[in-house]
Backbone as a printed PyTorch tensor [residue, N CA C, xyz], in Angstrom:
tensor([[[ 35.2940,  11.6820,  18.9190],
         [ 35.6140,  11.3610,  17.5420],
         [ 35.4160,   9.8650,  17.3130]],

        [[ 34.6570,   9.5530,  16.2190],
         [ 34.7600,   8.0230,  16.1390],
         [ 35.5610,   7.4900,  15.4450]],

        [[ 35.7260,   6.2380,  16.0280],
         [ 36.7230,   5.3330,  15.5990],
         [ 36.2850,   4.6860,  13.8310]],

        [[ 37.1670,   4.6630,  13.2440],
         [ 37.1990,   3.9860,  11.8650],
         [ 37.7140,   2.5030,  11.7660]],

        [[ 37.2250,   1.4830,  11.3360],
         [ 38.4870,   0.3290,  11.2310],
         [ 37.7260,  -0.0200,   9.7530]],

        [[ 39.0290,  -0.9820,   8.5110],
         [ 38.5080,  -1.8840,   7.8790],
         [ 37.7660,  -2.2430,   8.2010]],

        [[ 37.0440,  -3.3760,   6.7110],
         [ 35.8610,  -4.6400,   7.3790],
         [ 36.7480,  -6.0110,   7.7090]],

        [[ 38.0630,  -6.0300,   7.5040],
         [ 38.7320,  -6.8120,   7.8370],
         [ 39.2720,  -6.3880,   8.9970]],

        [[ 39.3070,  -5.4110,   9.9880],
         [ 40.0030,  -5.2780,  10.9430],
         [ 38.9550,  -5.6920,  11.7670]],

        [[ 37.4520,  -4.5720,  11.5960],
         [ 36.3960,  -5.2690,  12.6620],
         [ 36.1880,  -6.5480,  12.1830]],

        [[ 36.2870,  -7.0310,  11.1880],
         [ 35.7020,  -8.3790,  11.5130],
         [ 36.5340,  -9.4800,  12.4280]],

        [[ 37.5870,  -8.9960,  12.5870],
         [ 38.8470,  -9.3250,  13.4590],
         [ 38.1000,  -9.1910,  15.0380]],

        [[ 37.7190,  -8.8770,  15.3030],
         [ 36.8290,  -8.0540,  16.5200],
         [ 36.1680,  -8.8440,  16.4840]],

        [[ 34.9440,  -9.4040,  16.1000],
         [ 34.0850,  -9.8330,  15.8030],
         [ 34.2140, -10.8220,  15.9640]],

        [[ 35.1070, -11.7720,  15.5250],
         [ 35.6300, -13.1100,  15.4250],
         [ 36.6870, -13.0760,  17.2230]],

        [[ 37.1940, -12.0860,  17.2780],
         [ 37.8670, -12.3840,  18.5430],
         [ 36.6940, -12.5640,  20.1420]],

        [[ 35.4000, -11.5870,  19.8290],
         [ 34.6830, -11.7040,  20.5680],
         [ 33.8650, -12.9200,  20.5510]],

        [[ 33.9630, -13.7560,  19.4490],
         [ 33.2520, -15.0930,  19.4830],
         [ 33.7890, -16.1930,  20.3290]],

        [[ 35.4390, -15.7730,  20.1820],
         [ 36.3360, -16.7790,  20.5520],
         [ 36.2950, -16.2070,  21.8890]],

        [[ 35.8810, -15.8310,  22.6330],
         [ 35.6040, -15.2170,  24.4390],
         [ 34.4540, -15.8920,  25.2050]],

        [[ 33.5130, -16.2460,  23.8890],
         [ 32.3850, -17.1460,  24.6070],
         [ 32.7840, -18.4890,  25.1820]],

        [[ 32.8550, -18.6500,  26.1200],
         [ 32.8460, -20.4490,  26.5650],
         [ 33.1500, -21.3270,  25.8760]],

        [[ 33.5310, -21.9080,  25.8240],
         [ 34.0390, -23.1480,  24.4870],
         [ 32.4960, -24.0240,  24.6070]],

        [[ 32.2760, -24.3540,  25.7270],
         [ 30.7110, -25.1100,  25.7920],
         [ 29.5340, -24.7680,  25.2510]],

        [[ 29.5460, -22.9550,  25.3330],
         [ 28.5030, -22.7360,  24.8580],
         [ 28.8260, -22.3380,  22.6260]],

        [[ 30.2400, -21.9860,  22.9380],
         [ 30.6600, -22.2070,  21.2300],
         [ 29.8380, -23.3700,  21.0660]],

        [[ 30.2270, -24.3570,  21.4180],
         [ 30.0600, -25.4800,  20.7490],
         [ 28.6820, -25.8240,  20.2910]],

        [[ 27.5970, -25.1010,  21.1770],
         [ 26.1420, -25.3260,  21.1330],
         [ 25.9210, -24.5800,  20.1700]],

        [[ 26.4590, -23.6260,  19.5890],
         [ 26.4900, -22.5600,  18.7980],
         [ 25.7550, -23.0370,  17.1520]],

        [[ 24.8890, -23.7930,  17.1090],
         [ 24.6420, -24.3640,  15.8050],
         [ 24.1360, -23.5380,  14.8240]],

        [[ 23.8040, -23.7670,  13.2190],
         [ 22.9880, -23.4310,  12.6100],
         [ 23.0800, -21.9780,  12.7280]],

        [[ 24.1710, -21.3590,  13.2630],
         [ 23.6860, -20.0120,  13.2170],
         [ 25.0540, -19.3830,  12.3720]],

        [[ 24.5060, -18.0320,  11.5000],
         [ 25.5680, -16.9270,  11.1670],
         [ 25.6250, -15.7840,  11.8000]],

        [[ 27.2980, -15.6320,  11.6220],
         [ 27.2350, -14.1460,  12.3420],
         [ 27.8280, -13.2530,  10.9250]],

        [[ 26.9400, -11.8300,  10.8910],
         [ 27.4200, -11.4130,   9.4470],
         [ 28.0410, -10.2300,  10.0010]],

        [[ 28.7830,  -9.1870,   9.4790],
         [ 28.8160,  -7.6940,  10.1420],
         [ 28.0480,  -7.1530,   8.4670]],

        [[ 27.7050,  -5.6710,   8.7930],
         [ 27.1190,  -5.1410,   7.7960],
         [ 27.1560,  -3.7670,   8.1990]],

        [[ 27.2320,  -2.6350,   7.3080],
         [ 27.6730,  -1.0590,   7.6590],
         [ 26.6400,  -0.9370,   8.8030]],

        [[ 25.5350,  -0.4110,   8.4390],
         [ 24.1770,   0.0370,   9.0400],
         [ 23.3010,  -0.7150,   9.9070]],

        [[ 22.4380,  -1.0460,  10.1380],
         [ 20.7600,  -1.7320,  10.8150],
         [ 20.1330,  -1.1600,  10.5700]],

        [[ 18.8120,  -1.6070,  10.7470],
         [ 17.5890,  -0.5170,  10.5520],
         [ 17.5090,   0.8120,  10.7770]],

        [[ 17.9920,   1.1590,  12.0450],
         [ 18.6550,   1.9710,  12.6970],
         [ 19.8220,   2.5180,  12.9720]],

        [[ 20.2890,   3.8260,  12.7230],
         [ 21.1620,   4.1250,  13.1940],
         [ 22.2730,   4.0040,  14.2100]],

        [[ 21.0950,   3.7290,  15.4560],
         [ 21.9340,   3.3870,  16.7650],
         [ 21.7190,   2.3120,  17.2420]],

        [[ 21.4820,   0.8560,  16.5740],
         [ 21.0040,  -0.2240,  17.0200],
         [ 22.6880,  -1.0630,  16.3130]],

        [[ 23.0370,  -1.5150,  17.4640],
         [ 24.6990,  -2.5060,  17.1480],
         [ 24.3310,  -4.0330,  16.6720]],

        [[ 23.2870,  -4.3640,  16.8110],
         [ 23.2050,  -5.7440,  16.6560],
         [ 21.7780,  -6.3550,  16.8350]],

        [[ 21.5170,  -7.4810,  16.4180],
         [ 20.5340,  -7.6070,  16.0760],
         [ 20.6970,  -9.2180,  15.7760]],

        [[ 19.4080,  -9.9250,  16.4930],
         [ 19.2370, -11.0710,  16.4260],
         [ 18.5350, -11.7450,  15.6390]],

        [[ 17.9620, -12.5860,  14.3090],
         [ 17.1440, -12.9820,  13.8480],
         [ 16.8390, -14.4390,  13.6740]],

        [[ 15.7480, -14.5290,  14.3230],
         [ 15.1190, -16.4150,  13.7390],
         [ 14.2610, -16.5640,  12.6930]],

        [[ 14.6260, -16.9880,  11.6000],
         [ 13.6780, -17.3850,  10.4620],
         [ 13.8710, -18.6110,  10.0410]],

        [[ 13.3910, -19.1690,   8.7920],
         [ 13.3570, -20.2780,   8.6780],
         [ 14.8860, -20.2530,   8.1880]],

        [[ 15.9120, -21.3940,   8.3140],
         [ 17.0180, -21.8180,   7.9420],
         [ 17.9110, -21.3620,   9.2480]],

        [[ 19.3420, -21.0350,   8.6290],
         [ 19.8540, -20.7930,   9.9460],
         [ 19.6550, -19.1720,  10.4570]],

        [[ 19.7740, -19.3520,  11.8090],
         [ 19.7450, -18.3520,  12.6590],
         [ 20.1240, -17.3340,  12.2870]],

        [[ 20.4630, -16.0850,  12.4220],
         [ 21.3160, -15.1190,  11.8500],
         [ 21.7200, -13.7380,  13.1370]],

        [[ 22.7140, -13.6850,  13.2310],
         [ 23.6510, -12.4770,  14.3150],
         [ 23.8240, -11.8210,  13.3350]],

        [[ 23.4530, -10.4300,  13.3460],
         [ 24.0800,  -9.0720,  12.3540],
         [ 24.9320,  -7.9380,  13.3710]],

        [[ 25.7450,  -7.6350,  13.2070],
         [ 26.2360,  -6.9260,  13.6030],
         [ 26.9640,  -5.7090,  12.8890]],

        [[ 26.7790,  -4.2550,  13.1930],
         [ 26.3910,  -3.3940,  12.5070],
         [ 27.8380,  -2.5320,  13.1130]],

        [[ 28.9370,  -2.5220,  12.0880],
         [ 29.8260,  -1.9040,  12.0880],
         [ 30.1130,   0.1010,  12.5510]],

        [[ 29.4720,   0.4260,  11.3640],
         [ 29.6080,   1.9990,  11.3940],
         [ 28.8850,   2.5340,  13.0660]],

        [[ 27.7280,   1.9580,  13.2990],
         [ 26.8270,   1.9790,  14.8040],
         [ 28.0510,   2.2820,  16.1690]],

        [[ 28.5120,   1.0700,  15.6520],
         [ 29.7270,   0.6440,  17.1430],
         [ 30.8710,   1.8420,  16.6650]],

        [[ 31.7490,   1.6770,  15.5970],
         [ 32.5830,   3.1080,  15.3800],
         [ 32.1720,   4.1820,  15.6860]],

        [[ 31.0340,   4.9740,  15.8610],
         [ 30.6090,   5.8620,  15.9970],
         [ 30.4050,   6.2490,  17.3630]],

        [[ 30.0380,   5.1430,  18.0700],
         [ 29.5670,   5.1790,  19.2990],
         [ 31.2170,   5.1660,  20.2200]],

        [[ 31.9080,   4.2340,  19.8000],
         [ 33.6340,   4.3580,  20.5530],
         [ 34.4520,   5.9220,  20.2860]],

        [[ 35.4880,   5.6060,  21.0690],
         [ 36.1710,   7.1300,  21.2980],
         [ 37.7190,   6.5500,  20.9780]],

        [[ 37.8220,   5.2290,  21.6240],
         [ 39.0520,   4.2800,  21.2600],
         [ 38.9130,   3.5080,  20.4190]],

        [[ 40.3910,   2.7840,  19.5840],
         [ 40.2050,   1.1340,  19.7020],
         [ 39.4690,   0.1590,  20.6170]],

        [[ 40.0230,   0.6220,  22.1080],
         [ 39.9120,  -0.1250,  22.9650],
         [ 38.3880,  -0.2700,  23.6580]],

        [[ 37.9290,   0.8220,  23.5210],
         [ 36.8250,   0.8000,  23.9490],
         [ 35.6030,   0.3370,  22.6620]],

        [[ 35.9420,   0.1460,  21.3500],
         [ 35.3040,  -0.2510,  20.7770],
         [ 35.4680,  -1.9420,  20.4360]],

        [[ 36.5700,  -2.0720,  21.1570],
         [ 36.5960,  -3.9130,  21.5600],
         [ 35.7500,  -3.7810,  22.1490]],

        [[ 35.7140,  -3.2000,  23.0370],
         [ 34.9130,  -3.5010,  24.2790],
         [ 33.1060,  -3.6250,  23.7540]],

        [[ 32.4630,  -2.5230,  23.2320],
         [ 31.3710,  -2.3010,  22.9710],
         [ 30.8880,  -3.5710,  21.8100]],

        [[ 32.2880,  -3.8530,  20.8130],
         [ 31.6240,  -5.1250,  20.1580],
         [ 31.3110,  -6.6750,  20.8440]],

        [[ 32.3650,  -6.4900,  21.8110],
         [ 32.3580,  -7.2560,  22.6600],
         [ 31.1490,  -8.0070,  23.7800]],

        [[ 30.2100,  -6.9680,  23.9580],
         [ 29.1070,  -6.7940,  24.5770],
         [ 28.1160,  -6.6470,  24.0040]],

        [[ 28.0990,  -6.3640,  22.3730],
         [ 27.2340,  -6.3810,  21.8360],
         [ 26.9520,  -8.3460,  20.9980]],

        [[ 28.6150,  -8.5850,  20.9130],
         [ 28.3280, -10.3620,  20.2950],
         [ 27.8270, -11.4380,  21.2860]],

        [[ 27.9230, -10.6330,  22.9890],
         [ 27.3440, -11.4260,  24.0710],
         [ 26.0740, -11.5230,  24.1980]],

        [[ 25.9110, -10.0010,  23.8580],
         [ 24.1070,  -9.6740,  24.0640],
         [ 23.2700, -10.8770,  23.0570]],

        [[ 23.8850, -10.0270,  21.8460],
         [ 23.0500, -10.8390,  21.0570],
         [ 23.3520, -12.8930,  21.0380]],

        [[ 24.0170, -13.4190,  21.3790],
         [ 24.3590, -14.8720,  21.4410],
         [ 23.4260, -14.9640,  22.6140]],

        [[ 23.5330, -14.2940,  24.0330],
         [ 22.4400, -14.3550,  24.9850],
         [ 20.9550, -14.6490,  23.9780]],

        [[ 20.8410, -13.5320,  23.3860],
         [ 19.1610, -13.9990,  22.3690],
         [ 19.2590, -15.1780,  21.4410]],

        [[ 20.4230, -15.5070,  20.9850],
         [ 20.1300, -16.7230,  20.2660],
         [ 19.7010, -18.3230,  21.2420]],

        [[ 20.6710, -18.2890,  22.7230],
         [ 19.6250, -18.9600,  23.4110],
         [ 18.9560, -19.2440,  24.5290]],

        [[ 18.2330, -18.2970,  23.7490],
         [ 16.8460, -17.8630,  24.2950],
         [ 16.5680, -16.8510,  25.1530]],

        [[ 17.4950, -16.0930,  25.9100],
         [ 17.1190, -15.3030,  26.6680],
         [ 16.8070, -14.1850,  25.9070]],

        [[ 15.1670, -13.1170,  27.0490],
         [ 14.8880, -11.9390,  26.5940],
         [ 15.7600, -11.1800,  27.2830]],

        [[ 15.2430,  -9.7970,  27.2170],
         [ 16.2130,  -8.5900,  27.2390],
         [ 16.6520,  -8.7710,  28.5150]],

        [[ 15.5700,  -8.5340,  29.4230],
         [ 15.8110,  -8.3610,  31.1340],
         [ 16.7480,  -9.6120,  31.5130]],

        [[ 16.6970, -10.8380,  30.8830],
         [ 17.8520, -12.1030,  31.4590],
         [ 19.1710, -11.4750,  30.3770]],

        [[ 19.2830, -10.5920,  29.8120],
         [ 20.3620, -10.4220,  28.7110],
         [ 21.3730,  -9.3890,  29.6030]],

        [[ 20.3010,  -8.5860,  30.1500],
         [ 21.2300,  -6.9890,  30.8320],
         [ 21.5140,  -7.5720,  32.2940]],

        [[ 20.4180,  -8.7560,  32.8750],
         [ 21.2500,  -8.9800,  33.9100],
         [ 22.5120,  -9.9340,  34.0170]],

        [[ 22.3250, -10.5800,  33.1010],
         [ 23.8800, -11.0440,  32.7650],
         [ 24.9130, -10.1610,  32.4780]],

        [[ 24.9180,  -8.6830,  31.7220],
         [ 25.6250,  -7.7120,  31.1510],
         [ 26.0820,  -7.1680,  32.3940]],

        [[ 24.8580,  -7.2480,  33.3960],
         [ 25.1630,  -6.3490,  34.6020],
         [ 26.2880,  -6.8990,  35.8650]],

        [[ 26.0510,  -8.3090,  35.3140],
         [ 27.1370,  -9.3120,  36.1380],
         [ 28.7930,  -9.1210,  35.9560]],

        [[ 28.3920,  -9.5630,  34.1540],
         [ 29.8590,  -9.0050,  33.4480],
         [ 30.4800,  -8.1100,  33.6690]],

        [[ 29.6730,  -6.5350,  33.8030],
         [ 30.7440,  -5.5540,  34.0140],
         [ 30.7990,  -5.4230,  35.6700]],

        [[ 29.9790,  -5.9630,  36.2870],
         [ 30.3210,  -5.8440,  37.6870],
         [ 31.9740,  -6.8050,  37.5040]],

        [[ 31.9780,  -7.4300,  37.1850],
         [ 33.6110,  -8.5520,  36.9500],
         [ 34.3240,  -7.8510,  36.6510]],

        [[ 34.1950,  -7.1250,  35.3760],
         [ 35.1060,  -6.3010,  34.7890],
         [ 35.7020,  -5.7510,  35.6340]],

        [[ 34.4920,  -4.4430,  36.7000],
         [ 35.5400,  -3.9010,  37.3030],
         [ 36.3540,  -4.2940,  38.6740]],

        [[ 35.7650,  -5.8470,  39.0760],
         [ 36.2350,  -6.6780,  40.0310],
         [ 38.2460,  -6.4730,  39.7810]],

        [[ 38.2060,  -7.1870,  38.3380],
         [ 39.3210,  -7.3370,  37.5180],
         [ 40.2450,  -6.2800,  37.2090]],

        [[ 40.0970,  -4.9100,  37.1420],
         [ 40.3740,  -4.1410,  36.8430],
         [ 40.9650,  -3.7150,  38.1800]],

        [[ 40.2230,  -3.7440,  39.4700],
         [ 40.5290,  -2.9550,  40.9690],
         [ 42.1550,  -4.5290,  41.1320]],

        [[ 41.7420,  -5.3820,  40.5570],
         [ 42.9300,  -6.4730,  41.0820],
         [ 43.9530,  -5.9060,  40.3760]],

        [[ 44.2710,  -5.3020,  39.3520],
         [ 45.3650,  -5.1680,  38.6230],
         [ 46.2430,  -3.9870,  38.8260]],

        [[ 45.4370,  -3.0710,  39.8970],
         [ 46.1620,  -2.0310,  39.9420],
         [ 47.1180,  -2.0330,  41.5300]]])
């Protein structure tokens, strides 16, 4: 069943997953927006990076990620990985340097997870 939230609750999400990035690399963070918006081109595409002329632009695609979660919690999670992915493309990395960073992260995750129990 998918999860539902406001655009004020995910954007709560959204904004909390920004505040997870590094403060160093926040800070490099220029010139760019992050918007949320129902849809993408696609149905099943969460996010999406764009460079054009002016500032940068992060979209991130609400209804995509609800649909795809089963929890709250797990749809932190999925926005979570989706505001990394895409900030990975803003600089500069392609896909293959994006998932092996992703692949690092959740290797941690469950580093973190085996410590707590």
């Amino acid at each position: 069943m998918a999860v539902r939230l406001s655009r004020e609750q995910f954007d709560a999400l959204v904004e909390d997953a920004i505040a997870q990035i590094p403060g160093k690399f926040r800070a490099r963070m220029q010139n760019l927006v992050v918007s949320v918006e129902d849809w993408g081109p696609s149905r099943d595409l969460l996010g999406l990076f764009e460079e054009d002329q002016g500032p940068q632009r992060i979209r991130i695609f609400q209804r995509a990620h609800e649909e795809m979660a089963r929890t709250e919690k797990e749809l932190r999670r999925i926005v979570t990985d989706t505001v990394w992915h895409e900030v990975g493309h803003y600089f500069g990395l392609d896909e293959r340097q994006v998932h092996a960073i992703e692949d690092r992260r959740e290797r941690l995750r469950g580093l973190r997870a085996l410590r707590k129990r």
